[in-house]
Backbone as CSV, one residue per row, in Angstrom:
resi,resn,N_x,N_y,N_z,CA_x,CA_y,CA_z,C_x,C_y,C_z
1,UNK,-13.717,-24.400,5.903,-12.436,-24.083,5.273,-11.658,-25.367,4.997
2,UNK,-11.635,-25.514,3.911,-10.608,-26.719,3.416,-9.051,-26.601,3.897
3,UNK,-8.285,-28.268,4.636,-7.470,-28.182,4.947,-6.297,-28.762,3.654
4,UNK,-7.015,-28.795,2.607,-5.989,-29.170,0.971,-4.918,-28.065,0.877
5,UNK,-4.155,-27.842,0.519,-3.204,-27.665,-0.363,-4.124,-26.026,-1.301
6,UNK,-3.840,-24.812,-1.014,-4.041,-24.063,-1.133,-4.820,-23.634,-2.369
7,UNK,-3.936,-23.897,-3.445,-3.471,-24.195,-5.027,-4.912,-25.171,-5.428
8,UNK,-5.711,-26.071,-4.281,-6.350,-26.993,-5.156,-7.911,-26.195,-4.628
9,UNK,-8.149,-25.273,-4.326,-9.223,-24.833,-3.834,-9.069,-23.413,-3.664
10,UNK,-8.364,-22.692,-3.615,-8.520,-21.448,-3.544,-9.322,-20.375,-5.074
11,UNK,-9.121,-20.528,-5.926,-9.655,-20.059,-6.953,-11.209,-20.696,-6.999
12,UNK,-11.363,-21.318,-5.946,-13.338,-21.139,-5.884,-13.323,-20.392,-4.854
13,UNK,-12.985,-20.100,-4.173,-13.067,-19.069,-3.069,-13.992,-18.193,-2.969
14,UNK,-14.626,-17.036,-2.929,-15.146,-15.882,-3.746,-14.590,-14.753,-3.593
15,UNK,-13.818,-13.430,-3.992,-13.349,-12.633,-3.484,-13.776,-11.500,-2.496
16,UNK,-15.072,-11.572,-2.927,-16.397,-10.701,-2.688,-17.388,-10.896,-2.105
17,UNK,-17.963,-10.350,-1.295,-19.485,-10.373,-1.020,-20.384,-9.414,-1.500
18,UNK,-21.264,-10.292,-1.477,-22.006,-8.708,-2.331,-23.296,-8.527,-0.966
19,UNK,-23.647,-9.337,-0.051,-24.233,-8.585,1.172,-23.371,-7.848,1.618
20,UNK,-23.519,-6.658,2.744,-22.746,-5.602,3.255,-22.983,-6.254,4.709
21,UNK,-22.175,-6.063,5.527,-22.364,-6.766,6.913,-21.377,-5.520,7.434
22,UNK,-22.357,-4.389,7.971,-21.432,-3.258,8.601,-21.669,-2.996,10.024
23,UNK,-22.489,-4.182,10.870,-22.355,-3.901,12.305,-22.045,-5.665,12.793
24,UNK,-20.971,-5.995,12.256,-19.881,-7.282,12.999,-19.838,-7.601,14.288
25,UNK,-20.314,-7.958,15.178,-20.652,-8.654,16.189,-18.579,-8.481,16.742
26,UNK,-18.423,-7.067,17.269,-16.589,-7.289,17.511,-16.655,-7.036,19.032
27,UNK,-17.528,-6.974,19.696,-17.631,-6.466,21.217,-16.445,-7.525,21.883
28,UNK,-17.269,-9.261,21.444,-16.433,-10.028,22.411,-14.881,-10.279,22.354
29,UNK,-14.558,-9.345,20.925,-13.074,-9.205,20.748,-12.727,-7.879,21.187
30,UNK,-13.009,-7.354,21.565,-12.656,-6.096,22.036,-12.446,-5.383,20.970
31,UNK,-12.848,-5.574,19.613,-12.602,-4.738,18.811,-13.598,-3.868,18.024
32,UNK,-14.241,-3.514,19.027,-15.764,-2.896,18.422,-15.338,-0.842,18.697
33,UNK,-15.676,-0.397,18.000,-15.838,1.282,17.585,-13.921,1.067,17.247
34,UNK,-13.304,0.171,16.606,-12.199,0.071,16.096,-12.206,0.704,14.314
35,UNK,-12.646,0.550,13.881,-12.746,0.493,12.442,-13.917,0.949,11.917
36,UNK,-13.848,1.978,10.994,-15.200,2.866,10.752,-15.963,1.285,9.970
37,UNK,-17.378,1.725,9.826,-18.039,1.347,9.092,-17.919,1.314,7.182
38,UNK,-17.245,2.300,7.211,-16.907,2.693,5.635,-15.569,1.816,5.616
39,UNK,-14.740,1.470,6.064,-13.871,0.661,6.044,-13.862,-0.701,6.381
40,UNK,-15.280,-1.000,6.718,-15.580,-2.544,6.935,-16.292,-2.549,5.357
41,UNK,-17.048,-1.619,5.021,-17.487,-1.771,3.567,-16.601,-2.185,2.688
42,UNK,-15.597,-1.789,2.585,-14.502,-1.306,1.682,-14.286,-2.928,1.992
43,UNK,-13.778,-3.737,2.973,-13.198,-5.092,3.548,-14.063,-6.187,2.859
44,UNK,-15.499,-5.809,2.207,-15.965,-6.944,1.525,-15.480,-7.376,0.469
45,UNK,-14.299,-6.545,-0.068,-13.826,-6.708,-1.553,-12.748,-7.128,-1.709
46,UNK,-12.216,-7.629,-1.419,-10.325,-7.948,-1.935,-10.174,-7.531,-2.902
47,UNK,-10.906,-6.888,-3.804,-10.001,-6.486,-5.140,-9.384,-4.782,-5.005
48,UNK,-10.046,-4.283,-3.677,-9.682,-3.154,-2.835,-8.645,-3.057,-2.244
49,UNK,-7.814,-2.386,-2.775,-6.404,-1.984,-1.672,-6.505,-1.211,-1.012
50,UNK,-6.327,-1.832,0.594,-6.771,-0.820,1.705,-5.661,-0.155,2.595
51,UNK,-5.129,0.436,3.629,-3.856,0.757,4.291,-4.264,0.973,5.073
52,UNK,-2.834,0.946,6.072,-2.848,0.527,7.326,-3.203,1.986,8.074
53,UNK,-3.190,3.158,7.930,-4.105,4.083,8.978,-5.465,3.909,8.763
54,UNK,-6.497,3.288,7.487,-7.033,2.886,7.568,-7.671,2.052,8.621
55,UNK,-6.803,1.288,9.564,-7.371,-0.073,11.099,-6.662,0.665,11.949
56,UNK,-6.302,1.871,12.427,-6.050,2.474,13.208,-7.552,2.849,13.863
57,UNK,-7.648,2.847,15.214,-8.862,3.366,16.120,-8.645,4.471,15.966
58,UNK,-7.840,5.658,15.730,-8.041,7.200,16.009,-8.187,7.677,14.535
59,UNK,-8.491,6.936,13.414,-9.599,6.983,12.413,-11.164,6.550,12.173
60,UNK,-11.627,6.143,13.277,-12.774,5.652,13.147,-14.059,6.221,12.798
61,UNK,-13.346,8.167,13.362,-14.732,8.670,12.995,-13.977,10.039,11.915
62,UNK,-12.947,9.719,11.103,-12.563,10.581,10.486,-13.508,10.783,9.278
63,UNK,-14.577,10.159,8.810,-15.077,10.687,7.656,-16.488,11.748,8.697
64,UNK,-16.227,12.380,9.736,-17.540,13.049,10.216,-16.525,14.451,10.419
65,UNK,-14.864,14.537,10.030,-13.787,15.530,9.952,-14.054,16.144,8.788
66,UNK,-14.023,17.511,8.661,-13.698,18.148,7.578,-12.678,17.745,7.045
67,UNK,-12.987,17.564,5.474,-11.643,17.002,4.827,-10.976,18.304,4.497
68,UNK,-9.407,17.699,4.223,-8.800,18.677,4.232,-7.865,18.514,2.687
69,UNK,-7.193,19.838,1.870,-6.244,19.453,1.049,-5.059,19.804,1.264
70,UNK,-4.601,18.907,0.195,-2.988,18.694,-0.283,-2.310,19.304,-1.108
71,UNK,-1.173,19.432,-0.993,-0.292,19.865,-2.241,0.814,18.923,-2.462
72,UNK,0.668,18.743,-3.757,1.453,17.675,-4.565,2.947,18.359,-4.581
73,UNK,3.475,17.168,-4.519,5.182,17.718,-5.373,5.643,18.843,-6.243
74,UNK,4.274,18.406,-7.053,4.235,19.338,-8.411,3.435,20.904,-8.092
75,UNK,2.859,20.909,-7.026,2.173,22.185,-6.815,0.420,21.709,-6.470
76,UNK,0.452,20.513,-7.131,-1.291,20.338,-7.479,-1.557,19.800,-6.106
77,UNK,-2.752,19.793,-6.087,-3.766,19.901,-5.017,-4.868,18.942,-4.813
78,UNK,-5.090,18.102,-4.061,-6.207,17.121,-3.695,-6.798,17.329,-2.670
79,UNK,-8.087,16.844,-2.697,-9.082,16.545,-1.222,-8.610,15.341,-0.676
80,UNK,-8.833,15.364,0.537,-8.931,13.971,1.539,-9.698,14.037,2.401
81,UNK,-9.894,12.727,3.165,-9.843,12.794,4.891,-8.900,13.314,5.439
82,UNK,-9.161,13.596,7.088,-7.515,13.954,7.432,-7.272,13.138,8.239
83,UNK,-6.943,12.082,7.627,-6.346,10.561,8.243,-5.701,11.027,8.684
84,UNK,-5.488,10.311,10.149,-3.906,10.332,10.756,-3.137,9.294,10.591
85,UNK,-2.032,9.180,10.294,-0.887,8.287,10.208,-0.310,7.360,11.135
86,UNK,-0.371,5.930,11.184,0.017,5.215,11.633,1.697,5.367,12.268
87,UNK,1.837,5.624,13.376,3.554,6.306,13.421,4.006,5.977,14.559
88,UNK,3.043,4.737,15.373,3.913,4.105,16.727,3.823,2.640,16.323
89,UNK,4.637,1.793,17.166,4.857,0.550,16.973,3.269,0.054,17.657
90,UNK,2.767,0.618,18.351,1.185,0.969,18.808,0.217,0.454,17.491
91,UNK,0.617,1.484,17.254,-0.238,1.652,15.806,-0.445,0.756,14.459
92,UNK,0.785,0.350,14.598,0.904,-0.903,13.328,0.291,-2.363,13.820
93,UNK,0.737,-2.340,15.174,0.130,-3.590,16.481,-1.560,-3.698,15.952
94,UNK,-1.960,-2.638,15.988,-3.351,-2.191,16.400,-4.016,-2.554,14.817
95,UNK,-3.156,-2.061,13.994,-3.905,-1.936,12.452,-3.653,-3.698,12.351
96,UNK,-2.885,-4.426,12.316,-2.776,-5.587,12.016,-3.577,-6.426,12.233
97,UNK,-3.941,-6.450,13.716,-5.189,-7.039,14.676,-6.412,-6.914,14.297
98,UNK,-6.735,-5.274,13.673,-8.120,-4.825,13.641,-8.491,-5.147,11.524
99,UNK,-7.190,-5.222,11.012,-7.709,-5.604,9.615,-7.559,-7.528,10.231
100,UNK,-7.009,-7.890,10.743,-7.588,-9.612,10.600,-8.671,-9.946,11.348
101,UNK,-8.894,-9.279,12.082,-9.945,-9.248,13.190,-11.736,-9.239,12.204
102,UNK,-11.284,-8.246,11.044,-12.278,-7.972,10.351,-12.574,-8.963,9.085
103,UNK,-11.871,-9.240,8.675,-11.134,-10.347,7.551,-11.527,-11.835,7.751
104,UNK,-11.464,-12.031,8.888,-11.577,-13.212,9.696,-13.255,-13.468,9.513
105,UNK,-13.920,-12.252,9.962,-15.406,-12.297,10.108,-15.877,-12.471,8.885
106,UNK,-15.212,-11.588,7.735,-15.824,-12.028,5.843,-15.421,-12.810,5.179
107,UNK,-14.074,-13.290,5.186,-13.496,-14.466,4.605,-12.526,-15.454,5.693
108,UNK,-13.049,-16.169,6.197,-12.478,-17.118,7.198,-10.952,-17.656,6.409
109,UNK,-11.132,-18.147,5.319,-9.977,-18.425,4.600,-8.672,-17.538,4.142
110,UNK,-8.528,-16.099,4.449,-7.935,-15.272,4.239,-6.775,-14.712,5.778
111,UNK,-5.675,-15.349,5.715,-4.142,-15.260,6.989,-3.340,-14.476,6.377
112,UNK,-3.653,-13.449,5.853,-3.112,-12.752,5.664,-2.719,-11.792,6.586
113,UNK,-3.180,-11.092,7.830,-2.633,-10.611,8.588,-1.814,-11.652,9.632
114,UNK,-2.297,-12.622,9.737,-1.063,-13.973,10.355,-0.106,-13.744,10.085
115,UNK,-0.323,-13.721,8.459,1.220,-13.892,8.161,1.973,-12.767,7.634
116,UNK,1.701,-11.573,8.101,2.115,-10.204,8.398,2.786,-10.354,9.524
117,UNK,2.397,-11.110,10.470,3.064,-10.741,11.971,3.766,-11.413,12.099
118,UNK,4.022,-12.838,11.551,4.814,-13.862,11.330,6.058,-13.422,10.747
119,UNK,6.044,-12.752,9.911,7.226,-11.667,8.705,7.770,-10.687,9.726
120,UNK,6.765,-9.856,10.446,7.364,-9.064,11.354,7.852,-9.258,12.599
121,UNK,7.444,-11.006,13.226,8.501,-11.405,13.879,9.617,-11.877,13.701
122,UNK,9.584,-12.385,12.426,11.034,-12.939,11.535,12.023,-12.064,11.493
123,UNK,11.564,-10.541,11.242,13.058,-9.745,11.731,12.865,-8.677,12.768
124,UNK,12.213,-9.318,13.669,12.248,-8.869,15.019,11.533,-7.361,15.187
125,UNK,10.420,-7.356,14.351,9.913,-5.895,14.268,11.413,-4.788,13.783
126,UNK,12.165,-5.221,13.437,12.921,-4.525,12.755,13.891,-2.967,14.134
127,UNK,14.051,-4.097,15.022,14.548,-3.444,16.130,15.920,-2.668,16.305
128,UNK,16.365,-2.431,15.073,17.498,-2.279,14.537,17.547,-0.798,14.179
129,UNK,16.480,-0.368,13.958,16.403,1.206,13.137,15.565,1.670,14.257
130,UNK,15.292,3.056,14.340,15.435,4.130,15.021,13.486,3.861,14.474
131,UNK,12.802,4.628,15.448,11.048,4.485,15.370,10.653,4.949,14.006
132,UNK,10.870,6.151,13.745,10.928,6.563,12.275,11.583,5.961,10.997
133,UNK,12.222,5.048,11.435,12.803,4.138,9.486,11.564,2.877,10.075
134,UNK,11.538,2.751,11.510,11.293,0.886,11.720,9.611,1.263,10.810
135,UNK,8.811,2.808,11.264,7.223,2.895,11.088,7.400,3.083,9.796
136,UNK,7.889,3.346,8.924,8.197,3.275,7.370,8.425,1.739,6.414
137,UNK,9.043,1.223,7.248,9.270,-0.116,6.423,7.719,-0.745,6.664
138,UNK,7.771,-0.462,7.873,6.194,-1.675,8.411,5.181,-0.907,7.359
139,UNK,4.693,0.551,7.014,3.766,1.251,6.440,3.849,0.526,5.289
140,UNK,5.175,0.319,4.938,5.449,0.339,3.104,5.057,-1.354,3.365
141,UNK,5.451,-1.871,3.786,5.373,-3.404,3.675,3.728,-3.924,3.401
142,UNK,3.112,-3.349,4.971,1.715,-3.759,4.965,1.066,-3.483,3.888
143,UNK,1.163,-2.140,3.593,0.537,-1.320,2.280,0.606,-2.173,0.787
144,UNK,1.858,-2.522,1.084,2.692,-2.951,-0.262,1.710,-4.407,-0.557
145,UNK,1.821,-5.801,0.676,1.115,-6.723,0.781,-0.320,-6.795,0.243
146,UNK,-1.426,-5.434,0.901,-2.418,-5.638,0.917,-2.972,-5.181,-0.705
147,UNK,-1.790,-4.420,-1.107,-2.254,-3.873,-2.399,-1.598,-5.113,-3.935
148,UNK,-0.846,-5.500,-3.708,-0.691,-6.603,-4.054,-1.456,-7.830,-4.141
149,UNK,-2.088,-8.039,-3.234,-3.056,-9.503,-3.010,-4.165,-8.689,-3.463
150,UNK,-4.567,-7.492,-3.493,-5.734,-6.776,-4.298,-5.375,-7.093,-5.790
151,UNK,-4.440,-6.812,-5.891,-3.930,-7.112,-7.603,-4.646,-8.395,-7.897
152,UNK,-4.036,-9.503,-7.360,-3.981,-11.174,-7.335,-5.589,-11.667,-7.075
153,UNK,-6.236,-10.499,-5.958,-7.463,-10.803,-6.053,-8.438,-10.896,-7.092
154,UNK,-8.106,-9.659,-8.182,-8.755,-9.386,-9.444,-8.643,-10.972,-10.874
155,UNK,-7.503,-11.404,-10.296,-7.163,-12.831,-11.105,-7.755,-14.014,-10.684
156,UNK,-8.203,-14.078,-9.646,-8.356,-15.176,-8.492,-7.027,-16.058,-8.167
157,UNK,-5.828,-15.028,-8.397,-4.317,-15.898,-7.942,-4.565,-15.911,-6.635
158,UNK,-3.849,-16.673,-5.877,-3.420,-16.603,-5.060,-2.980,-15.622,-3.964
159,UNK,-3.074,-15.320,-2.931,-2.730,-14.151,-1.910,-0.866,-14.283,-1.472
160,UNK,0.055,-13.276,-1.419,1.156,-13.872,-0.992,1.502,-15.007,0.194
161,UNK,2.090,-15.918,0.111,2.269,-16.199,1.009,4.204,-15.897,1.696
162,UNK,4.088,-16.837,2.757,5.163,-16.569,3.940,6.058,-16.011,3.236
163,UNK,6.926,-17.379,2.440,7.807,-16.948,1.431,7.662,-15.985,0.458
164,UNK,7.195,-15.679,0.278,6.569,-13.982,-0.429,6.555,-12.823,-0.264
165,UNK,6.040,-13.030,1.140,5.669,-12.219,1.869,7.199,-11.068,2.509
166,UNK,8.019,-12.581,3.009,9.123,-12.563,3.637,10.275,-12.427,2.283
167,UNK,10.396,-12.032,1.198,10.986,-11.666,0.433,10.464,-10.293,0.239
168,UNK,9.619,-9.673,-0.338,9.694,-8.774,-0.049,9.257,-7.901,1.001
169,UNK,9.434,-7.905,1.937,9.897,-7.472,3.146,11.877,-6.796,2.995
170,UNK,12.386,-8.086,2.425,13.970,-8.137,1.950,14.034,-6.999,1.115
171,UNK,12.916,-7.219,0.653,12.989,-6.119,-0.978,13.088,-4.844,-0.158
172,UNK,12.518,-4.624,0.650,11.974,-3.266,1.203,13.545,-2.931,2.562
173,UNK,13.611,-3.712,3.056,15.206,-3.486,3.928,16.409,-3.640,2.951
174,UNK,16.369,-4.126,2.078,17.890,-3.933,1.653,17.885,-2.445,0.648
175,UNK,16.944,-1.314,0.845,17.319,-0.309,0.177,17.115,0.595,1.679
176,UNK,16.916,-0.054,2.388,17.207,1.070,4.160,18.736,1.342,4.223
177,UNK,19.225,2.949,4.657,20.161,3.253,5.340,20.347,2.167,6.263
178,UNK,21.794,2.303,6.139,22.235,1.404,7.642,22.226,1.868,8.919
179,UNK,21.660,1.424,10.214,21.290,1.908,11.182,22.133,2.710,11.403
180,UNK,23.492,2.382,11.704,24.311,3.404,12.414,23.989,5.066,11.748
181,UNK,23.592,4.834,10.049,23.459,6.308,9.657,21.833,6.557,9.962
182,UNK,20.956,6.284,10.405,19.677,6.672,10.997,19.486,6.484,12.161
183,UNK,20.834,6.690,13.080,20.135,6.891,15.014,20.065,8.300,15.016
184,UNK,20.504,9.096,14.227,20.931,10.393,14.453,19.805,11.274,14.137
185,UNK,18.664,10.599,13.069,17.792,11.426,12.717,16.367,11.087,13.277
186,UNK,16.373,10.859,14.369,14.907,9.782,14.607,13.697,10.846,14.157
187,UNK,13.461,12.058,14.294,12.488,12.625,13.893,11.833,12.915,12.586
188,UNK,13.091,12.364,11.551,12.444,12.745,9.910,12.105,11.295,9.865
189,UNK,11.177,11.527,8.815,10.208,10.616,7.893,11.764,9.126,7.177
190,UNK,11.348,8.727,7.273,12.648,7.939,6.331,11.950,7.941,4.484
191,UNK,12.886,8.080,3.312,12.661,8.386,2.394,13.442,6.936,1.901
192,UNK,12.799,6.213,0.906,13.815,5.452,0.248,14.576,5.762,-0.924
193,UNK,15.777,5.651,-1.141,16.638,6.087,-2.137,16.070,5.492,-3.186
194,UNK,16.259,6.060,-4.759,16.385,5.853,-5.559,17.103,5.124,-6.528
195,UNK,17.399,4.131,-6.961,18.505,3.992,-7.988,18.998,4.780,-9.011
196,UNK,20.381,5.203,-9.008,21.083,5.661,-9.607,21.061,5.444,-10.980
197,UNK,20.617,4.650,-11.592,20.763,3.876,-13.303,20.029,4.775,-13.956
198,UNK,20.476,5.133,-15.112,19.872,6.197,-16.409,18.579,5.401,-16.766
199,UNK,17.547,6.412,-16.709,16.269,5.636,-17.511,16.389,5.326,-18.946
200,UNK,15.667,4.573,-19.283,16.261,3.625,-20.659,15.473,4.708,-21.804
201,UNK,16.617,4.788,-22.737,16.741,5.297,-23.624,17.159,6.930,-23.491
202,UNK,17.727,7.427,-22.525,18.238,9.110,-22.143,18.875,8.868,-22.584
203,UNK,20.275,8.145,-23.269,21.524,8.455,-24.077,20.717,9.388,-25.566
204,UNK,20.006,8.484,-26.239,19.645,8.708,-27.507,19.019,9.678,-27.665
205,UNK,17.958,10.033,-26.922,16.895,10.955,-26.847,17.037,12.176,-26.216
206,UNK,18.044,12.407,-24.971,18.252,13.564,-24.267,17.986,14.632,-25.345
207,UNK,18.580,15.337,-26.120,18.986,16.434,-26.480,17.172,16.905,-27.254
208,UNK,16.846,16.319,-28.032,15.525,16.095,-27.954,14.427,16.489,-27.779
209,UNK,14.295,15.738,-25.835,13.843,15.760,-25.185,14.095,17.003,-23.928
210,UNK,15.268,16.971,-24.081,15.070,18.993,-23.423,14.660,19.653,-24.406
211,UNK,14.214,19.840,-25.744,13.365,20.770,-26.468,12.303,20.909,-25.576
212,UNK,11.684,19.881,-25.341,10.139,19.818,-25.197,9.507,19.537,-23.446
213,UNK,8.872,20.077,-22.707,8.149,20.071,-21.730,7.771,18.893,-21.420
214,UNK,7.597,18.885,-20.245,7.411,17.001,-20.381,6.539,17.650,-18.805
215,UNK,5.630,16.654,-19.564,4.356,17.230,-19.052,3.392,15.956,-18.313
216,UNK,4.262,15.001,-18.157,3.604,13.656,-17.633,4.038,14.077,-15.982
217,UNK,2.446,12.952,-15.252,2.507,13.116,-13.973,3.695,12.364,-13.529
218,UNK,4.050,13.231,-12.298,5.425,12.164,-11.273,5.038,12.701,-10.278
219,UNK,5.728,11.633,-9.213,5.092,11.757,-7.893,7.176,11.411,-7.539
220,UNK,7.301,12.003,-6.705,8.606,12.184,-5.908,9.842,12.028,-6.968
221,UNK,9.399,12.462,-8.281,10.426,12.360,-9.653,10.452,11.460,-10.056
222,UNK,9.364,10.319,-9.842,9.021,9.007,-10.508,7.695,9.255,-11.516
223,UNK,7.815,8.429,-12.635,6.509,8.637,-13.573,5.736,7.687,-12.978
224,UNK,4.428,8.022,-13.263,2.951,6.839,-12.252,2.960,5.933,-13.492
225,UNK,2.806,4.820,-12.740,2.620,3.415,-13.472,1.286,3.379,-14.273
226,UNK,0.768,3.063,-15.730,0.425,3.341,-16.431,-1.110,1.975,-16.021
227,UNK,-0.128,1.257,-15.904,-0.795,-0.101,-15.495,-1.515,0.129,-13.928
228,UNK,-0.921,0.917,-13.204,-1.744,0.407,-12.047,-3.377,1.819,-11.974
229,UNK,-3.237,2.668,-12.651,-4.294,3.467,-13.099,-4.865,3.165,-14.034
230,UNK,-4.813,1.945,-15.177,-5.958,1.322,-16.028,-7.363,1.665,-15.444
231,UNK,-7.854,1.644,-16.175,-9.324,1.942,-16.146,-10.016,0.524,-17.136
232,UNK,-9.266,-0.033,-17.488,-9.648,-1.540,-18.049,-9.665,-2.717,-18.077
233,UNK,-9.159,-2.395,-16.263,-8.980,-3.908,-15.878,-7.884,-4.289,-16.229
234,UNK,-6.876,-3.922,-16.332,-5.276,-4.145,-16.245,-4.708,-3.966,-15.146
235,UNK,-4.252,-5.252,-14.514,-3.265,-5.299,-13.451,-1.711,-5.434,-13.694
236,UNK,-1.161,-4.036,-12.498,0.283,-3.792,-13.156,1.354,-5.498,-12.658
237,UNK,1.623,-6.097,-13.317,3.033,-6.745,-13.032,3.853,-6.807,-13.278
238,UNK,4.958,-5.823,-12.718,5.557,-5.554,-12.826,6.003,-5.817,-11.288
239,UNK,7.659,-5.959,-11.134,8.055,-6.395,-10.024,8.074,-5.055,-8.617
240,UNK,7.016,-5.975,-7.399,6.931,-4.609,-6.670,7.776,-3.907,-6.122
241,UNK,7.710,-2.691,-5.827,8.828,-1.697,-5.076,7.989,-1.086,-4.077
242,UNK,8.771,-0.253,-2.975,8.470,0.258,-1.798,7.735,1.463,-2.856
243,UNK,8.116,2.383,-3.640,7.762,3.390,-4.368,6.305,2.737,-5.430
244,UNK,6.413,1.751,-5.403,5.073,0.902,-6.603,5.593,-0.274,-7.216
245,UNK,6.191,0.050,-8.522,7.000,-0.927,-8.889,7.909,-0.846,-10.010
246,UNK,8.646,-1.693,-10.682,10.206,-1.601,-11.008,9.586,-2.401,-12.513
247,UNK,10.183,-1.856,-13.586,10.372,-2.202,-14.910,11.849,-2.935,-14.750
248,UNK,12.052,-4.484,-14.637,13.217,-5.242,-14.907,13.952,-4.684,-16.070
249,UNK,12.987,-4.886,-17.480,13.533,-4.492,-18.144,14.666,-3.224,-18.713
250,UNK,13.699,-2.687,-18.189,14.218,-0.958,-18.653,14.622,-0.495,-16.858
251,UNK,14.498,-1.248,-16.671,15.192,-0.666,-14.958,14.930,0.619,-14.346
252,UNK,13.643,1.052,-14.600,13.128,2.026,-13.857,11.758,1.549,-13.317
253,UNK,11.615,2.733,-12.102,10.821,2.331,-11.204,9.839,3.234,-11.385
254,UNK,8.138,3.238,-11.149,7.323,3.482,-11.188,6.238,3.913,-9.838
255,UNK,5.925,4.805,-9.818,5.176,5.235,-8.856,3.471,5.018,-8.785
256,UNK,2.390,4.299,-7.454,1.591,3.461,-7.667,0.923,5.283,-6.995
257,UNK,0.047,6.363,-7.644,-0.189,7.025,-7.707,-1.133,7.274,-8.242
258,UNK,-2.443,7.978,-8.126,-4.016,8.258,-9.221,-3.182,9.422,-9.849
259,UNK,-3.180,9.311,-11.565,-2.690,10.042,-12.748,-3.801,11.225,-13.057
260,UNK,-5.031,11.252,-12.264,-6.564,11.685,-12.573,-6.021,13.487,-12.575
261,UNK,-6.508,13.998,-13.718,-5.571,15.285,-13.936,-6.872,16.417,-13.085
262,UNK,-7.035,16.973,-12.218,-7.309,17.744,-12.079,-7.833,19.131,-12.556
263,UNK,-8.660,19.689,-12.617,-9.558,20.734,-13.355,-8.506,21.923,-12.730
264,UNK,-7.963,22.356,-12.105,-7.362,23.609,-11.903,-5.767,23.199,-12.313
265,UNK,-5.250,22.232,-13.379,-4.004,22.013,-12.943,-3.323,21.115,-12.206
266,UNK,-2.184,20.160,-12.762,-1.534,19.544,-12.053,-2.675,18.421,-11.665
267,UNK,-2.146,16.969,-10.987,-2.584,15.620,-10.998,-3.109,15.249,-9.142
268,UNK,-3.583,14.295,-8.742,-4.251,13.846,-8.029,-3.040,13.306,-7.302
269,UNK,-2.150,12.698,-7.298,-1.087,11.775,-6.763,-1.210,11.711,-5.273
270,UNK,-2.778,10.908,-4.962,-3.217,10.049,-3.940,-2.906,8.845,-3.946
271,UNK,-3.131,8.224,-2.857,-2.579,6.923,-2.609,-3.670,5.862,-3.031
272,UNK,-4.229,6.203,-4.566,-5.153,5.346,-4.656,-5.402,5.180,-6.418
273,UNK,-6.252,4.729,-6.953,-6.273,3.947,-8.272,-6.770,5.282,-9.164
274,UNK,-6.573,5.387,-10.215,-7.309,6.278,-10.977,-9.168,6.214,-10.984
275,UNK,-9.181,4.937,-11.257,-10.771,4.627,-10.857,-11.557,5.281,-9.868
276,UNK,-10.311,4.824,-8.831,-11.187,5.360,-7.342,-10.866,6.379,-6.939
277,UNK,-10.922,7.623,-7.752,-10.466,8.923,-7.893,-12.227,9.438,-7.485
């Protein structure tokens, strides 16, 4: 591993392996029956956005679970695993360790979970909010990071770093309730608000546009980003959000959602690419 200047060697890097290395020598780390095998597969690729119940141990043998389905916002319906959710300060500990732990073994050059924990000691694991907002920011953050540097991977840019990293993090707390209004609810999910601003062009078009059905996918009353479901090798950049990401321009925000329309009705709006539908 070169000790240069990031910028002068990283774009030879490789993102990929194309051997599969699915029994990792993790005993002497204690991190062995941690991480399924299908998720060490998945770890040869950086151009893969992976999440954090994903490096949770009480997923390890969830693909031998009957999968189970969903119902969308909209009514529609998907298959899954029945992942369980990362939802103790346990748990995020555990996923952090067990994706660098793994990372470490395929690309030695890749601190990216370093500098996850580095961010999450910078604001103190976020000791401020109640277990339920703190396991939400950390979900959205990690998620947000790893799917991002998947983006960057497809370019051979660069992976975020500190300062990056540690901005949006900012991005993701300055749309949190203020603690004092979330001690009261520790048991709900925390939801991030929306911005208030008219989507661009409803002055002109409203009247219109209630004629007609509007029949495009949304996921929590957001439309899915057009760009991050390409099927052509288009990566969305657009500036990220806890929800996906934000049109500067037109000042609406976009939801990072599979658009993949479903044979009985209604859309897929999994936490994953149209591709990998």
């Amino acid at each position: 591993m070169s000790v240069k200047e990031w910028k002068l060697w990283y774009e030879q890097a490789p993102v990929c392996r194309e051997q599969k290395f699915v029994n990792i020598p993790l005993k002497h780390l204690g991190a062995n029956h941690c991480v399924s095998e299908k998720v060490i597969a998945l770890c040869h690729n950086q151009r893969i956005a992976l999440t954090m119940k994903q490096f949770i141990a009480d997923n390890v043998a969830v693909a031998s679970k009957p999968k189970v389905t969903f119902t969308g916002p909209g009514g529609s319906s998907s298959t899954d695993f029945d992942w369980i959710e990362a939802t103790t300060l346990a748990h995020a500990q555990e996923a952090i360790l067990n994706y660098q732990v793994i990372i470490h073994h395929l690309f030695p050059w890749v601190v990216t979970g370093f500098i996850i924990q580095r961010v999450l000691l910078k604001v103190n694991w976020l000791a401020n909010h109640n277990l339920s907002t703190r396991m939400n920011i950390i979900r959205t953050f990690f998620n947000g990071v790893l799917r991002i540097n998947a983006a960057r991977a497809c370019k051979l840019d660069l992976p975020l770093d500190y300062k990056e990293q540690l901005e949006f993090m900012q991005t993701i707390t300055e749309r949190v309730p203020t603690p004092s209004s979330t001690q009261t609810g520790g048991s709900e999910d925390y939801r991030i608000p929306r911005g208030s601003a008219p989507r661009s062009g409803a002055g002109t078009r409203a009247s219109s546009a209630s004629s007609r059905k509007d029949t495009r996918a949304r996921f929590n009353n957001l439309l899915l980003c057009f760009d991050y479901n390409s099927t052509k090798g288009v990566e969305c950049t657009k500036r990220p959000m806890t929800s996906g990401c934000k049109d500067p321009k037109a000042n609406q925000e976009f939801a990072h959602r599979c658009n993949f329309k479903l044979a009985g009705g209604g859309f897929c709006l999994r936490e994953h690419r149209r591709k990998d539908h």
